[in-house]
C-alpha positions as CSV (number, residue, x, y, z in Angstrom):
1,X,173.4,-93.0,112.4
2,X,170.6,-95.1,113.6
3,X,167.8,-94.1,115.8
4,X,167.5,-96.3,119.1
5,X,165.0,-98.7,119.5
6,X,164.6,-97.7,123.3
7,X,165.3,-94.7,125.7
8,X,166.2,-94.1,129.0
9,X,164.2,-92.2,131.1
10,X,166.8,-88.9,131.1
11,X,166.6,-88.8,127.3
12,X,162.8,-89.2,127.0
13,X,162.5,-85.9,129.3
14,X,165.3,-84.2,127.2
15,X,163.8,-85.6,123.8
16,X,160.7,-83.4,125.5
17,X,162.9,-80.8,126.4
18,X,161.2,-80.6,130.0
19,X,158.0,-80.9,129.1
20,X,157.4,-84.0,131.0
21,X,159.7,-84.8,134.1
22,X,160.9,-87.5,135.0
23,X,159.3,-87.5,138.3
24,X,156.0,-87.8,136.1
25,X,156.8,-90.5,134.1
26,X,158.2,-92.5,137.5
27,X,154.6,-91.9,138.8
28,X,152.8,-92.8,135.8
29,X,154.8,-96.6,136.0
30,X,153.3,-96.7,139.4
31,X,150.0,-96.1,138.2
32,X,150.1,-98.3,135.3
33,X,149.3,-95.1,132.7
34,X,151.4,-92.9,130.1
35,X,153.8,-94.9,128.1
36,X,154.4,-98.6,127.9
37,X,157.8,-99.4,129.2
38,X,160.3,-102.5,129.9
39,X,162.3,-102.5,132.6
40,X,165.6,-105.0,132.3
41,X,167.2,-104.8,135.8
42,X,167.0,-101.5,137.1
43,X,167.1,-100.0,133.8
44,X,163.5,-98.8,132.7
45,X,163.4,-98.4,129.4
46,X,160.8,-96.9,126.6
47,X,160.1,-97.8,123.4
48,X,160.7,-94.8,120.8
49,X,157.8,-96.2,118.5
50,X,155.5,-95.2,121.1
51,X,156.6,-91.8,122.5
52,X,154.4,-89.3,120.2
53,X,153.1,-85.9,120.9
54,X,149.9,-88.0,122.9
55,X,152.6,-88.0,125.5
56,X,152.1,-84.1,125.7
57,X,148.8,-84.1,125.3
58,X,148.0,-87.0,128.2
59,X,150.1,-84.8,130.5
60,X,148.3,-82.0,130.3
61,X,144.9,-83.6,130.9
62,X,146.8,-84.9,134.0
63,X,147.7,-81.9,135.5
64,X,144.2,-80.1,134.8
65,X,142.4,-83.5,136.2
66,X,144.7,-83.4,139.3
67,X,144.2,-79.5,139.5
68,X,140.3,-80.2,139.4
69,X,140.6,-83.1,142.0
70,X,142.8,-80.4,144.2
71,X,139.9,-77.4,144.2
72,X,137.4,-80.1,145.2
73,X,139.2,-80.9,148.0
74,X,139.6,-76.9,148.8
75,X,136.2,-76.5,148.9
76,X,135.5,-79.5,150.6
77,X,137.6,-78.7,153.5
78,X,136.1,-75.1,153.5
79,X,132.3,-76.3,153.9
């Protein structure tokens, strides 16, 4: 059996069994970071090639830069 060139957005959250959701990945595309991806139609696609455990890693640093960004604004409010 070969291994796809490409997947679909479902199986690259279940390849990372829920690591990353998809609701991440949708607003990465809008930002222009995370992955490369095609898009043919509606179909957004990713190449497999490129999907490695930096995908894990670039999350995280996401969430703690967005948690960062969120106390700022906490403390901000509270002065």
């Amino acid at each position: 059996m070969s291994v796809p060139a490409y997947l679909k957005l479902d199986e690259v959250v279940e390849r990372y069994r829920n690591q990353i959701s998809a609701a991440t990945l949708r607003n990465w595309r809008s930002k222009r970071i995370g992955p490369s991806f095609i898009k043919i139609g509606k179909a957004v696609l990713y190449p497999v090639n490129e999907l490695g455990s930096g995908l894990i890693d670039q999350s995280q640093k996401m969430t703690a830069a967005a948690m960062q960004m969120a106390e700022k604004k906490v403390w901000a409010q509270r002065s």
